[in-house]
N, C-alpha and C positions, 0 to 999 in steps of 0.2 A: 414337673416337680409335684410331687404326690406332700401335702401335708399332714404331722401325724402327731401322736405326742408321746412319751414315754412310755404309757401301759399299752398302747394300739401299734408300737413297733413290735416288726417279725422278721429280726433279722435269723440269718440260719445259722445252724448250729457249727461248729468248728475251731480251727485253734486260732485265737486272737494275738496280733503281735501290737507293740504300740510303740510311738515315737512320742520323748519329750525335749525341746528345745533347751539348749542351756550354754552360757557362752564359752568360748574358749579357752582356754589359761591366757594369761596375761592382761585379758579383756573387761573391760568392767562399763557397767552404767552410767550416762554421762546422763549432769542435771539439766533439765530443759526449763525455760522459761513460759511455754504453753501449758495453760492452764487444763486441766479437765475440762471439755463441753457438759454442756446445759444435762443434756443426756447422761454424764461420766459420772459427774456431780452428784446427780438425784440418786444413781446406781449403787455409787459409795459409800453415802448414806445412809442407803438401808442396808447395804452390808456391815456398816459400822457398828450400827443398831444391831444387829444378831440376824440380818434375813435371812428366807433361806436362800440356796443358791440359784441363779437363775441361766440359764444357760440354754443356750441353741444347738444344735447338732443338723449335720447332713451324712447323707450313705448313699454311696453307688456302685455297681457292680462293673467292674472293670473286665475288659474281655480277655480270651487266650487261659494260658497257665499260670499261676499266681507268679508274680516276682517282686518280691520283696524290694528286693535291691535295687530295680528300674524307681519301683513306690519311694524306696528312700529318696533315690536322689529328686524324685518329683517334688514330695515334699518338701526337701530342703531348700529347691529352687523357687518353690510356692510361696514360702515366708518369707524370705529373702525380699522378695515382689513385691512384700507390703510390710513397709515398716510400721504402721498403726498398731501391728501385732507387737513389734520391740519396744511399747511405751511401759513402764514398771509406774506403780503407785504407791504414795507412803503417805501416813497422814505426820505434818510437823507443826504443835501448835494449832490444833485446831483446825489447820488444811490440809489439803490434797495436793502433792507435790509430783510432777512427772519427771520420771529418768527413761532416757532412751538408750538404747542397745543399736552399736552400727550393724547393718546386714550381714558384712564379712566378718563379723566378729561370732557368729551364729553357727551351733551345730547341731545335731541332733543324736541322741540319744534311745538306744532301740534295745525294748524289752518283751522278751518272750513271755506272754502273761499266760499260756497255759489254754488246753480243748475243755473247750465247752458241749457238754453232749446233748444239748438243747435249745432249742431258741430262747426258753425262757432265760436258762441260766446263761446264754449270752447276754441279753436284757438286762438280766440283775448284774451282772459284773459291768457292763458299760454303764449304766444308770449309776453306780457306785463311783465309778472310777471319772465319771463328768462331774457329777457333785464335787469329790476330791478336788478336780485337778482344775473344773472350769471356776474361778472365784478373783474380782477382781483385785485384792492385794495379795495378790500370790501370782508369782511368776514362773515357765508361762500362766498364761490363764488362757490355755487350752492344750486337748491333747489331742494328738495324732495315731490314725492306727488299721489294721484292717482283718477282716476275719477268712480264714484260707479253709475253702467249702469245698463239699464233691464238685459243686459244679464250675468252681473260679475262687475267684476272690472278690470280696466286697469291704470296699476302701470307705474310712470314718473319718469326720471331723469334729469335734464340738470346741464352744467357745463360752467364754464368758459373754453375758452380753453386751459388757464393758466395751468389747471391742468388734464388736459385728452384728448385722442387721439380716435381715431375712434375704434382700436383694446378694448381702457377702454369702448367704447359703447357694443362690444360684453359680454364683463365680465360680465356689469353692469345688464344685462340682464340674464345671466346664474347665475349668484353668487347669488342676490339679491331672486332668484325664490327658486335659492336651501335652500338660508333660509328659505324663506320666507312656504314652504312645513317642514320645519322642526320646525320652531314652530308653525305652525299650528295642527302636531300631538306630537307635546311636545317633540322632538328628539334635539339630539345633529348632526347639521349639519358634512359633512364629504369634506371639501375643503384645498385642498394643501396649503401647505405650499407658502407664498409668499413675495416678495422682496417692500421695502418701494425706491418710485419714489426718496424722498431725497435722498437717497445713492449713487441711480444712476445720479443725481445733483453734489455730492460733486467725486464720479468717473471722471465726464467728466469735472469738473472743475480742480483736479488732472491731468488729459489728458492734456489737455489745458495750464495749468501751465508748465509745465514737458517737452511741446513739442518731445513728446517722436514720433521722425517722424520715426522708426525702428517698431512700434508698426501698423501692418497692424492685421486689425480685421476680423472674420469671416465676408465672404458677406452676407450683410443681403438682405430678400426677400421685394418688392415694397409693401408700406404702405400708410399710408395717407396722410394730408397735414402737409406741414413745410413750415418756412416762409425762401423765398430766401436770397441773399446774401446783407448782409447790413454793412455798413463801421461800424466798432468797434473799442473802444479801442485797442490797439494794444498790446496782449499778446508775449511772448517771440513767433519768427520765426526761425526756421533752418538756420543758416550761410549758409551754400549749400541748394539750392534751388530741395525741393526735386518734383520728377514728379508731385504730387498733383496740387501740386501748379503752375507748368508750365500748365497740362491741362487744369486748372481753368482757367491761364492769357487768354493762347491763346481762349479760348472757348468764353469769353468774349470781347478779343480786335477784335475775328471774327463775333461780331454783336456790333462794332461800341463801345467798353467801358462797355456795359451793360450788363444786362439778355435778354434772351428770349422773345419776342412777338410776339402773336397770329400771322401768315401771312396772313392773310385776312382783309379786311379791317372791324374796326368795329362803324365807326362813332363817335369818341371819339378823345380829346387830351390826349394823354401819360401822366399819372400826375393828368389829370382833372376827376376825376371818375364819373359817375353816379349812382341814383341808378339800381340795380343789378334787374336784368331777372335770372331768373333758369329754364331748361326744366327735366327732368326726365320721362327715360320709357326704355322699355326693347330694346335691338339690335340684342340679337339670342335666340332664345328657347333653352330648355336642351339640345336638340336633338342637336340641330346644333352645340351648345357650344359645347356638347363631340367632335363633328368632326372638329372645327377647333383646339380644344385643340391639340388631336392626328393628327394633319397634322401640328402643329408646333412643337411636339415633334418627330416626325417622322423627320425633319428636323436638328436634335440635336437642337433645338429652346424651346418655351416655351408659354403657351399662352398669357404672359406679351411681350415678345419678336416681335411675331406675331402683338400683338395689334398695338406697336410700328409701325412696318411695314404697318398697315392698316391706322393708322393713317396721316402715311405721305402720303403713295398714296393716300388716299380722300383732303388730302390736297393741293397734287399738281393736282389733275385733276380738283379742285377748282380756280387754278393761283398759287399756292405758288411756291417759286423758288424751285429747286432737291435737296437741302442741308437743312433738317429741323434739329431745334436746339429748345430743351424745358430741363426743370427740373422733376425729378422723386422723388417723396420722397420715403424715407426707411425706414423700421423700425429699430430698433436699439434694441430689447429685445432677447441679443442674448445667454443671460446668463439665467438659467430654472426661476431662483428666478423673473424677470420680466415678464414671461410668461404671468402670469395672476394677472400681477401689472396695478393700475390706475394709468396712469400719460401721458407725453407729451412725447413719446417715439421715435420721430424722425430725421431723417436726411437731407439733399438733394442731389442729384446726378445730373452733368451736363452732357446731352449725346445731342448729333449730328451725324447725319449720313445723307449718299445720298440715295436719292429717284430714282429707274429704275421707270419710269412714265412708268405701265401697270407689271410691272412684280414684283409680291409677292415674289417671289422666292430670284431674287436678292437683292431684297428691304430687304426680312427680313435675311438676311445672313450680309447685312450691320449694319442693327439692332442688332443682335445678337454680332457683333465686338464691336459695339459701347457701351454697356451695360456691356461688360465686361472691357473695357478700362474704365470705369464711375465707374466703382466699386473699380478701382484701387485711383480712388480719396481718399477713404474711408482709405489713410494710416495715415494720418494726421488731427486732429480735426479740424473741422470744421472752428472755431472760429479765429484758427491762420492760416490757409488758406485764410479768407478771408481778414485779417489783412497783408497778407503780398503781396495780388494783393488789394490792398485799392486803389492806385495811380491811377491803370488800369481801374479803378470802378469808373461809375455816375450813382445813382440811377434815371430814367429817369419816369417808372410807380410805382402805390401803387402796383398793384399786376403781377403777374409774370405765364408764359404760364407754365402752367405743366399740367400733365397728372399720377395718381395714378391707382393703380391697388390693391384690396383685393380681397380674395379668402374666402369668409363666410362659404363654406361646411365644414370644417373641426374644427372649433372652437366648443366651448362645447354647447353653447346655441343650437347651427342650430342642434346640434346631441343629445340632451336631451328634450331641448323644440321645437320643430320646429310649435308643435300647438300654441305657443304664441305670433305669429306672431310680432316676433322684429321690431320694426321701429327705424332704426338711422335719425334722425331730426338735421336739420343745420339751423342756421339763415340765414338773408339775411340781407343784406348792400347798400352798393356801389361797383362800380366795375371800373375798364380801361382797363381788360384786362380777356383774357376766360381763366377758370379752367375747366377741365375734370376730375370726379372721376370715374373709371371704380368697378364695383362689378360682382360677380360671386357666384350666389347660386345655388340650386338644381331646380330653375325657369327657369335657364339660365343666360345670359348675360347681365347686365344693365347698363345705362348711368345718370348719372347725370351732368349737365354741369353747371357754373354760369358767367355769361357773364354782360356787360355792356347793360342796358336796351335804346336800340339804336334801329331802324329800321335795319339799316346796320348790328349793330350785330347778331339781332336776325336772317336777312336772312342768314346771314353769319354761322351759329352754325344750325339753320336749313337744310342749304346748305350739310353742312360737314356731320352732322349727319346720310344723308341720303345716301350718299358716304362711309359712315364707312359702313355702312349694308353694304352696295350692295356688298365691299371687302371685310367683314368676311365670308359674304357668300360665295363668290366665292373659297375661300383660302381653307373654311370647304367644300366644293363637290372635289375639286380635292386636293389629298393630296402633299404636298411641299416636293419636292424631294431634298438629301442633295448634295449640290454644292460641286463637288470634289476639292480638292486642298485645 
């Protein structure tokens, strides 16, 4: 899975067709009692607010001669599979109310949008037509479609990202093909069993409710983005204040009340965004990637752990003070039934740790304390953690320093299609503060960053960039030896 973002996609030129879901006659939205997750909530919000649209996208090139018709029914069979996509939003009264739409109440909708004689002018009319169509009170909130080229066809997704996570882009890509090959030779596809995103909505809203602070959950491994901590409602809190929530306070009254920002300087008011710059490219070849893998495992470490570590050293040989503090998101599908569910599947993690300026070694032993102390957060839901440090909390920027980590080799697509070459597509916005997503295929190592479109930022994010190399590589030649004690 190749990551990219709106201006850095090159799809090719050709005639675009697209599908939009819409129900039946006779069929209507039935009122659900699951509330929007923690994630839906924050989403809606600043949709409320005027934001702009935020949406995900994947593309892959399907083999043979384009067929439409095989695509249709793939598609139709693909939503069908996950009802998370059938939840509708409305706000009444100040809330966000969900209605769901049954499977077999679902059709789809096929519209010939017309040849595009350019890659660009493909670009501009997808980028257009996701903005449109990906938004989350607006139904669906996402559209389906594909572009019919000399050399095949290449099949599109986007979403809001109300209802899907980076992990739903690999599915979307794996799942959609494996239909997509089984009705084109008239077969009954062969895909697991899987879990509807509602469930896991009305789970963590149970969690939440219940304030069950004894319920510490398996750790889960570093995921995509989630949105940081924002003042809520205030659901039930623990009479005793459990560690969670002590980490959280102090994590935040130790940068002044708030979240995390970039330590570099990025030409920006905190609050004031602009629009948004994005770089994307690779940071180590496979080669190197297996060697710094295995020299942070050789360290009881991990290549998420390491990264951390290099992170901070390119940071502070940049200026940043020896105490870096960001957010990690996580994934949260820890149960099999979510495995290969679409939906908004994440968490966030606060970690901090000190920076030895020059030495990987100590740096990522510090990393690796701090990551497991972050994961201890993970005992108490989220929602009532942030409800119960609300007081200790002023939201100061829109967006928040984090740093993700995915690992694409081992997902179905990268290991069934890897000739389809997946493209996960992000929009672009606004920005006041730098996002890093890190990826990991059979390519190597790659960077995508989204930053405030500044002079400042960009020297700043260019600066850093090239301070990460220089420290994975060094960490990957000589391997990290484990700190006794």
């Amino acid at each position: 899975m190749h990551v990219t973002t709106t201006s850095a996609f090159d799809p090719p030129s050709g005639e675009v067709v697209e599908w939009t879901a819409f129900p039946l006659p006779g069929h209507e939205f039935a009122p659900s009692e699951v509330p929007p997750s923690l994630n839906q909530r924050f989403h809606l919000d600043g949709a409320r607010a005027g934001g702009a649209p935020q949406w995900l996208a994947v593309a892959f090139d399907l083999p043979g001669e384009p067929d439409t018709a095989a695509l249709e029914v793939a598609f139709g069979r693909w939503v069908r599979r996950h009802p998370g996509l059938l939840s509708r939003f409305a706000e009444h009264g100040g809330e966000f109310h969900r209605a769901v739409l049954a499977p077999d109440a679902l059709a789809l909708r096929r519209r010939e949008a017309g040849a595009f004689p350019s890659s660009a002018a493909v670009r501009a009319h997808l980028a257009r037509r996701f903005a449109e169509q990906c938004h989350p009170l607006r139904w669906p909130p996402f559209l389906l479609g594909a572009i019919r080229h000399e050399r095949g066809m290449t099949a599109f997704a986007a979403f809001d990202h109300s209802c899907a996570d980076a992990q739903s882009m690999a599915v979307v890509a794996h799942e959609v093909q494996v239909l997509h090959r089984a009705a084109v030779r008239g077969e009954e596809a062969a895909l697991p069993a899987v879990g509807d995103f509602v469930d896991h909505c009305a789970a963590e809203h149970a969690a939440v409710t219940a304030a069950r602070v004894d319920a510490v959950r398996t750790a889960p491994g570093p995921e995509w983005d989630a949105p940081g901590p924002e003042v809520l409602d205030a659901p039930p809190v623990p009479e005793v204040e459990h560690p969670a929530v002590t980490y959280w306070r102090d994590f935040l009254l130790e940068r002044g009340g708030t979240t995390p920002g970039f330590p570099l300087e990025l030409g920006v008011r905190p609050g004031e965004p602009v629009p948004q710059r994005s770089t994307t490219g690779r940071l180590l070849d496979a080669e190197c990637a297996d060697a710094f893998d295995a020299a942070c495992r050789s360290a009881a470490g991990s290549a998420f752990t390491g990264l951390l570590a290099a992170a901070g050293l390119a940071l502070r040989e940049l200026g940043a003070a020896d105490r870096i503090g960001l957010l990690v998101p996580l994934h949260t599908r820890h149960e099999p039934r979510w495995r290969h569910a679409v939906g908004w599947f994440t968490t966030n993690a606060p970690i901090a740790f000190n920076v030895v300026e020059g030495r990987f070694a100590e740096t990522h032993t510090h990393a690796k304390v701090a990551f497991r102390e972050a994961l201890g957060t993970l005992g108490v839901p989220l929602p009532n953690v942030l409800a119960a440090v609300a007081e200790d909390y002023r939201r100061v920027r829109r967006d928040i320093f984090m740093l993700s980590y995915v690992d694409y080799r081992a997902m179905p697509v990268s290991l069934e299609f890897p000739e389809s070459r997946p493209r996960h597509i992000s929009s672009e916005t606004v920005a006041d503060d730098v996002q890093l997503w890190v990826s990991r295929t059979d390519d190597g190592l790659f960077l995508r960053a989204r930053f405030p479109g500044t002079p400042a930022a960009e020297a700043a994010v260019r600066g850093f960039r090239a301070r990460l190399v220089a420290v994975l590589t060094a960490a990957a030649r000589r391997p990290v030896a484990v700190r006794a004690g």
